[in-house]
DSSP file (Angstrom, degrees, kcal/mol; ACC not computed):
  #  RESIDUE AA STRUCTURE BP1 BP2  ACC     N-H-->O    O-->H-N    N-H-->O    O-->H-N    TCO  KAPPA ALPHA  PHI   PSI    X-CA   Y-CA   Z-CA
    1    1 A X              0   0    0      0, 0.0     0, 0.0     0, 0.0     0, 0.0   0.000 360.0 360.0 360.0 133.4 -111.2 -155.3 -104.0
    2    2 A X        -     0   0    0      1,-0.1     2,-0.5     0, 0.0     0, 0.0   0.507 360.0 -93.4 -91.8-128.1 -113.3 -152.4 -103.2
    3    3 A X        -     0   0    0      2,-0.0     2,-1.7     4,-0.0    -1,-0.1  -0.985  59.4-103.1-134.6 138.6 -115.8 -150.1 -105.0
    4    4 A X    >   -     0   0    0     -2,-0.5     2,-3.3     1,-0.1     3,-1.6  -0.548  15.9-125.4 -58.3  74.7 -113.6 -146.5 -106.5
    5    5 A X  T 3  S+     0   0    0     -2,-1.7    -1,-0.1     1,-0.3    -2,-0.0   0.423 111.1  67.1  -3.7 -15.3 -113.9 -143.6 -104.7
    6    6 A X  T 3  S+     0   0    0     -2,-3.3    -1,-0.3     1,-0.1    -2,-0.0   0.797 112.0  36.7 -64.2 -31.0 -115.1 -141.8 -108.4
    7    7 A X  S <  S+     0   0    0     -3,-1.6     2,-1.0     2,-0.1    -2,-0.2   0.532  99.2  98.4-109.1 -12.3 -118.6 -144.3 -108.2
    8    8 A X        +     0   0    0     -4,-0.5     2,-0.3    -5,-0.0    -5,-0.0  -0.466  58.3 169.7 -85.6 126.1 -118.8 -143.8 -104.4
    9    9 A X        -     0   0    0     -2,-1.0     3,-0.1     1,-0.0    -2,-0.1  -0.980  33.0 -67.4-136.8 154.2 -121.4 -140.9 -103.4
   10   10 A X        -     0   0    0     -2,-0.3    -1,-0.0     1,-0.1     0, 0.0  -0.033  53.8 -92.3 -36.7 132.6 -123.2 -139.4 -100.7
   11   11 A X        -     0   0    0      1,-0.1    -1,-0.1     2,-0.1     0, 0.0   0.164  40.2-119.1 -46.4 152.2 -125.9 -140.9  -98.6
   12   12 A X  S    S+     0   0    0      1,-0.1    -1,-0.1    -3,-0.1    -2,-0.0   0.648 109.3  69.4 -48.4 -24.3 -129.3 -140.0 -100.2
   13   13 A X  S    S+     0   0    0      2,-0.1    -1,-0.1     0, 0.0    -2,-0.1   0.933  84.5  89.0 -76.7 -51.6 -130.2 -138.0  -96.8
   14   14 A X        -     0   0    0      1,-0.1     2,-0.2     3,-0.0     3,-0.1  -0.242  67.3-144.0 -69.5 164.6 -127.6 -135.2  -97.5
   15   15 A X        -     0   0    0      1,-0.2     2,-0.1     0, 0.0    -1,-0.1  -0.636  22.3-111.9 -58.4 123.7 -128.1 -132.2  -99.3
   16   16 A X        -     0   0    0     -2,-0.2    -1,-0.2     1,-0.0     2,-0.2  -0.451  41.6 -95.6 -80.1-172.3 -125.7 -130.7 -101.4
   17   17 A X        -     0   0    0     -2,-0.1     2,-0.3    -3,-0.1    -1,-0.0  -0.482  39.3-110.0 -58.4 132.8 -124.3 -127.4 -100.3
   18   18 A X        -     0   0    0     -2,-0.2     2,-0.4     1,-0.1    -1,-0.0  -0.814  28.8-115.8 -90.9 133.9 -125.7 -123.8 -101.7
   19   19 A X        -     0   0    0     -2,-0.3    -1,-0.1     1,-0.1     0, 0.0  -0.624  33.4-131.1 -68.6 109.8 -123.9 -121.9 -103.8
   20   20 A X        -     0   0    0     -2,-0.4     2,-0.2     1,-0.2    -1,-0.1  -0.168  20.7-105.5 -86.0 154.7 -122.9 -118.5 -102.2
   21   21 A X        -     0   0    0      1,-0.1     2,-0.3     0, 0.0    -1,-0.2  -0.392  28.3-123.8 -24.6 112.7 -123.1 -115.3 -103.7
   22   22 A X        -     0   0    0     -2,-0.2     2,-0.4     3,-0.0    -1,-0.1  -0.619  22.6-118.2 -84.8 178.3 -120.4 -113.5 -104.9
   23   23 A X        -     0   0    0     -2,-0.3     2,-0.1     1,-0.0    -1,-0.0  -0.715  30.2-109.2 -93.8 148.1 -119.6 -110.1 -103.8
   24   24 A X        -     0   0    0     -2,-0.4     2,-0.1     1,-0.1    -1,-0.0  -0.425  39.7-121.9 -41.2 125.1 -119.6 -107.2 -106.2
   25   25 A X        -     0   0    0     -2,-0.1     2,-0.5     1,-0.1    -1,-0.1  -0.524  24.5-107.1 -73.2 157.4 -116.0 -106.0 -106.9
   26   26 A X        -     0   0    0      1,-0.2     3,-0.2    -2,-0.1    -1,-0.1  -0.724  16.7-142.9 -88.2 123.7 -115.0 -102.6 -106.3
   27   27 A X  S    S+     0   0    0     -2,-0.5     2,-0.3     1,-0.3    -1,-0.2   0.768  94.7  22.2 -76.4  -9.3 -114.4 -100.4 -109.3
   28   28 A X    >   -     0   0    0      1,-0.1     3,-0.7     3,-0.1    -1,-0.3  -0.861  59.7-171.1-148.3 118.9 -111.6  -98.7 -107.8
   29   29 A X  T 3  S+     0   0    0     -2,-0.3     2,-0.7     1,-0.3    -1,-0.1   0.990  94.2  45.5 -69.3 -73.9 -109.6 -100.5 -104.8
   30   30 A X  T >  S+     0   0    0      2,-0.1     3,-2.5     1,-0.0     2,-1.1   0.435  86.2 135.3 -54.8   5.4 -107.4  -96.9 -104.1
   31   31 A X  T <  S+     0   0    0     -3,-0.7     3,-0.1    -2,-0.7    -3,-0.1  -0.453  76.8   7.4 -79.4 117.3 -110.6  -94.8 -104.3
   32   32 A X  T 3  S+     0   0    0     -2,-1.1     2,-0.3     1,-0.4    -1,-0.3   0.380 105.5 112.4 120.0   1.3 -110.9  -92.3 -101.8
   33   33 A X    <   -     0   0    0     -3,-2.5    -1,-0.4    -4,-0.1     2,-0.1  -0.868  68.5-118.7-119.8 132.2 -107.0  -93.2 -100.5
   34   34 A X    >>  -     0   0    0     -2,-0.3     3,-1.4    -3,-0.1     4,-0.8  -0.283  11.0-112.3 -90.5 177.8 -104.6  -90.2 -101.2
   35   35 A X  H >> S+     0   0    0      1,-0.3     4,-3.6     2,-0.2     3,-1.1   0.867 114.8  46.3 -51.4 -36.9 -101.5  -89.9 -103.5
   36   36 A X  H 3> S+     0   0    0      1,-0.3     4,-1.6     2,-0.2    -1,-0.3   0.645 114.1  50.2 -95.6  -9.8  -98.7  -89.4 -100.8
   37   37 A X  H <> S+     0   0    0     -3,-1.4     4,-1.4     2,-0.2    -1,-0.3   0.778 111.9  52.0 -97.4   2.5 -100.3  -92.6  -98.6
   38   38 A X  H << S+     0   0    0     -3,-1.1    -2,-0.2    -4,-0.8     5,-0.2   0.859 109.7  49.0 -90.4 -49.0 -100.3  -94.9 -102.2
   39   39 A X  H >X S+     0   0    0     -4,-3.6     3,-2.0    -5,-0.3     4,-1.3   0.959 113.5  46.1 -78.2 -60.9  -96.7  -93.9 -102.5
   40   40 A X  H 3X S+     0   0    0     -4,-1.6     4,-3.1     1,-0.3     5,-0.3   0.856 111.2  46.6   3.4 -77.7  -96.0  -95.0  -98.8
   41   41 A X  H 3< S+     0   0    0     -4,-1.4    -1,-0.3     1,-0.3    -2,-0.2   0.298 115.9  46.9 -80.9  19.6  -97.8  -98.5  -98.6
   42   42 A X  H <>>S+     0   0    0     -3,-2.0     5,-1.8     3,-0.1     4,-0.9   0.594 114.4  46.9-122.0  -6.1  -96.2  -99.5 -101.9
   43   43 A X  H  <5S+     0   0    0     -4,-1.3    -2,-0.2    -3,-0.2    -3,-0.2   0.825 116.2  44.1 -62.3 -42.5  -92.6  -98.2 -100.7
   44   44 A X  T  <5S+     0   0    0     -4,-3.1    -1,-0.2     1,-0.2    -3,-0.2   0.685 109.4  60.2 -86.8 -11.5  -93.2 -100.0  -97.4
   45   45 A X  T  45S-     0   0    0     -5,-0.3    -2,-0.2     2,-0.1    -1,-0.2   0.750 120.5-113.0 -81.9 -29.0  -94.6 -103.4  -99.7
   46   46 A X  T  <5 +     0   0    0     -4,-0.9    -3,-0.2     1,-0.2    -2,-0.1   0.568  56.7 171.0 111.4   4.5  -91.4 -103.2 -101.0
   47   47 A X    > < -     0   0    0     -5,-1.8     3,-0.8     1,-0.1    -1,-0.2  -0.249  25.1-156.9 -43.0 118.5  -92.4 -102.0 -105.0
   48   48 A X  T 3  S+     0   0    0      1,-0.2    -1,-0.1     2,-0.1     3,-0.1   0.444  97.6  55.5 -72.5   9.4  -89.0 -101.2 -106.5
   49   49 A X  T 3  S+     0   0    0     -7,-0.1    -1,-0.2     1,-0.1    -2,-0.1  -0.195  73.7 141.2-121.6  22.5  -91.4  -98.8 -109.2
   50   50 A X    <         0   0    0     -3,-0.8    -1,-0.1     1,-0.2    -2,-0.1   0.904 360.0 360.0 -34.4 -60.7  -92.6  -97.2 -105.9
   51   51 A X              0   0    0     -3,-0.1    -1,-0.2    -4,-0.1   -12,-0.1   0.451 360.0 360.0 -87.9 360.0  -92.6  -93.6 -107.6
């Protein structure tokens, strides 16, 4: 019988990983995108509330 893969860890040598950054979210995804191309991409996405 072997040793559980919960009590088994990494050699001593490695390092764990560093924790990335997140990125800032955008306060408005649509900003700068006009009405008539909104209405478009959610027509062609398939929205049945397109309008």
């Amino acid at each position: 019988m072997g040793t559980p893969a919960s009590v088994v860890s990494d050699s001593p040598g490695r390092a764990a990983p560093a924790a990335r950054a997140r990125k800032r979210a955008s306060a408005n995804i649509f900003q700068g995108v006009g009405l008539l191309e909104l209405r478009s991409l959610f027509r062609s996405g398939g929205g049945a509330r397109a309008e």
